[in-house]
Each structure stands twice: as structure tokens, then as C-alpha cells.
C-alpha positions, 0 to 999 in steps of 0.5 A: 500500500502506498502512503497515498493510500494511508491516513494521514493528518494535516501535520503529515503524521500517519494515523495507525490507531482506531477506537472502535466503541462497541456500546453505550451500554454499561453495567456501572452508573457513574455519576459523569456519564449519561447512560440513563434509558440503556436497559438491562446491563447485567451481563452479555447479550446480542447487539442493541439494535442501535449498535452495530452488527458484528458484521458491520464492526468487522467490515469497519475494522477491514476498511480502516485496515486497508487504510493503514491502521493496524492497532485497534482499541476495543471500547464502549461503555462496556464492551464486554456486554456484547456476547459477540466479543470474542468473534469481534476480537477474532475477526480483527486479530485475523487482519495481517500485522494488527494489535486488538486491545480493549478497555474494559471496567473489568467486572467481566473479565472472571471467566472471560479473560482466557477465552477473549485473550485466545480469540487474539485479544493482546492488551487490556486496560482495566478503568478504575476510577478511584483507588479507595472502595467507598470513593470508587462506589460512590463514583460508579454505583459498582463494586471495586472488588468485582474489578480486582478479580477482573484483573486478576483474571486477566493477569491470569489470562496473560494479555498485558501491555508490551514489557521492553526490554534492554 
């Protein structure tokens, strides 16, 4: 592919990331964000239907990759309220020479962690909003406690950023 055919800004810098917001939908209730009216948020399901279809998410990724991008961040609200995840993350991991990542609250990740990190998930970025339990609940309406174990799994699970090395 030529340069002529990658994304590149104004300043001549070539745009090689995307972030590709999978839901608004999300099972905390942070008092900063607007989530009012999204319904039932206590585990995954199939797409809402003003989200889009994992074919549409596929071929969304499958253009920009042909623009050039090759690290994709999987967000939302909560991406890990889709049920299609690992096929999304799949799909995306099969592009040549991509990065998938994602940025999760966390409370999902027990039981889940090993399954995205073997569908190509490569990194996670756990959101945490506070560091003391009674100020995280205050802000987010969840327990901090489920978003450890979230982490653990994925520690457990192996996605971590890149470590370098001397």
C-alpha cells in the first residue's frame, strides 16, 4: 500500500490507531456519564439494535485496515456486554500485522479473560476510577472488588501491555 493510500493528518503524521466503541451500554452508573434509558446491563447479550452488527464492526475494522491502521482499541461503555466479543476480537486479530486491545471496567473479565485473550485479544486496560472502595462506589454505583478479580483474571489470562526490554 502506498502512503497515498494511508491516513494521514494535516501535520503529515500517519494515523495507525482506531477506537472502535462497541456500546453505550454499561453495567456501572457513574455519576459523569449519561447512560440513563440503556436497559438491562447485567451481563452479555446480542447487539442493541442501535449498535452495530458484528458484521458491520468487522467490515469497519477491514476498511480502516486497508487504510493503514493496524492497532485497534476495543471500547464502549462496556464492551464486554456484547456476547459477540470474542468473534469481534477474532475477526480483527485475523487482519495481517494488527494489535486488538480493549478497555474494559473489568467486572467481566472472571471467566472471560482466557477465552477473549485466545480469540487474539493482546492488551487490556482495566478503568478504575478511584483507588479507595467507598470513593470508587460512590463514583460508579459498582463494586471495586468485582474489578480486582477482573484483573486478576486477566493477569491470569496473560494479555498485558508490551514489557521492553534492554
Amino acid at each position: 500500500m502506498s502512503l497515498m493510500e494511508r491516513l494521514v493528518d494535516s501535520y503529515g503524521r500517519e494515523t495507525t490507531d482506531i477506537r472502535i466503541s462497541l456500546t453505550d451500554r454499561c453495567n456501572f452508573d457513574c455519576f459523569y456519564c449519561h447512560n440513563e434509558g440503556l436497559g438491562d446491563t447485567r451481563g452479555p447479550s446480542e447487539p442493541d439494535e442501535n449498535e452495530m452488527s458484528t458484521g458491520k464492526v468487522l467490515r469497519v475494522a477491514e476498511i480502516a485496515h486497508d487504510f493503514g491502521i493496524r492497532n485497534f482499541k476495543l471500547t464502549g461503555g462496556e464492551p464486554m456486554l456484547r456476547a459477540d466479543l470474542p468473534e469481534i476480537i477474532e475477526g480483527i486479530a485475523a487482519l495481517e500485522d494488527t494489535e486488538v486491545s480493549m478497555t474494559t471496567n473489568g467486572t467481566f473479565l472472571p471467566g472471560r479473560a482466557a477465552d477473549l485473550r485466545e480469540a487474539g485479544l493482546e492488551r487490556i486496560n482495566v478503568s478504575m476510577d478511584a483507588l479507595d472502595s467507598e470513593d470508587f462506589r460512590e463514583i460508579t454505583r459498582g463494586g471495586m472488588d468485582h474489578v480486582l478479580e477482573g484483573v486478576g483474571a486477566a493477569v491470569e489470562a496473560g494479555p498485558a501491555p508490551a514489557q521492553d526490554t534492554p
